[in-house]
C-alpha positions as CSV (number, residue, x, y, z in Angstrom):
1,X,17.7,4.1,15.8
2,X,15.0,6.4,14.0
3,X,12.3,4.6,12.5
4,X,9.4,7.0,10.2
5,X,6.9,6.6,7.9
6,X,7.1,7.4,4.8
7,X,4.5,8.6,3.9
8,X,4.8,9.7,0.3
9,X,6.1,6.5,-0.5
10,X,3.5,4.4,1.4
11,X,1.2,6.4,-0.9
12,X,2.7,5.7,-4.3
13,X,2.6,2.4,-3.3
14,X,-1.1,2.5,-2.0
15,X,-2.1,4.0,-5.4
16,X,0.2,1.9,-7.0
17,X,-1.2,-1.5,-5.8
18,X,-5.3,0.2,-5.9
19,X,-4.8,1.0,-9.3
20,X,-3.1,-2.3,-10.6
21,X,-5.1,-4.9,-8.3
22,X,-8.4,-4.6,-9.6
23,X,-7.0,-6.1,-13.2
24,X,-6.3,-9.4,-11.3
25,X,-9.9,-9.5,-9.9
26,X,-13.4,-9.2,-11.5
27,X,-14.3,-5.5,-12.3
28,X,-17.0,-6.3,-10.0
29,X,-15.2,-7.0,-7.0
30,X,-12.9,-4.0,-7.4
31,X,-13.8,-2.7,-3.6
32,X,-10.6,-3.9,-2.0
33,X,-8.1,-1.4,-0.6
34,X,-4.5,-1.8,0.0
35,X,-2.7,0.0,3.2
36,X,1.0,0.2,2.4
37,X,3.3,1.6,5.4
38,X,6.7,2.2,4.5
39,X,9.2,2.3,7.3
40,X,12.6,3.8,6.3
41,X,16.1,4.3,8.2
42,X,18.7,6.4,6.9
43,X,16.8,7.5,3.7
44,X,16.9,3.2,2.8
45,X,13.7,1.2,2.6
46,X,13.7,-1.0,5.4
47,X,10.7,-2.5,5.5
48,X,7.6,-2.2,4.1
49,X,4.2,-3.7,5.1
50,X,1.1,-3.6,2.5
51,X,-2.0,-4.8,4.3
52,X,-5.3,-5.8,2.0
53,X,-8.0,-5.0,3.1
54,X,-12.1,-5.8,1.0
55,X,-14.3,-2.6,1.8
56,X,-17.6,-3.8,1.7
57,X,-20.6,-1.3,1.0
């Protein structure tokens, strides 16, 4: 078994969930960052993991 990340997909995702999760929060608080890793096997999305993370300054 081959396992990869994908990592064009774990950016879409990344970007995805940066761009929509600030509309769920206070503008304010908009310094949080999600990590999303995308494991694939045969070209099908196995698993992925999205870990939040709030960057503070």
């Amino acid at each position: 078994m081959y396992f990869y990340i994908n990592t064009k997909q774990s950016l879409l995702m990344s970007t995805a969930a940066n761009l929509l999760y600030p509309f769920y929060r206070n503008m304010e608080k908009a310094n949080h960052v999600f990590f999303c890793i995308t494991v694939t096997y045969m070209r099908k999305i196995e698993m992925s993991l999205c870990i939040y993370k709030q960057i503070r300054f």
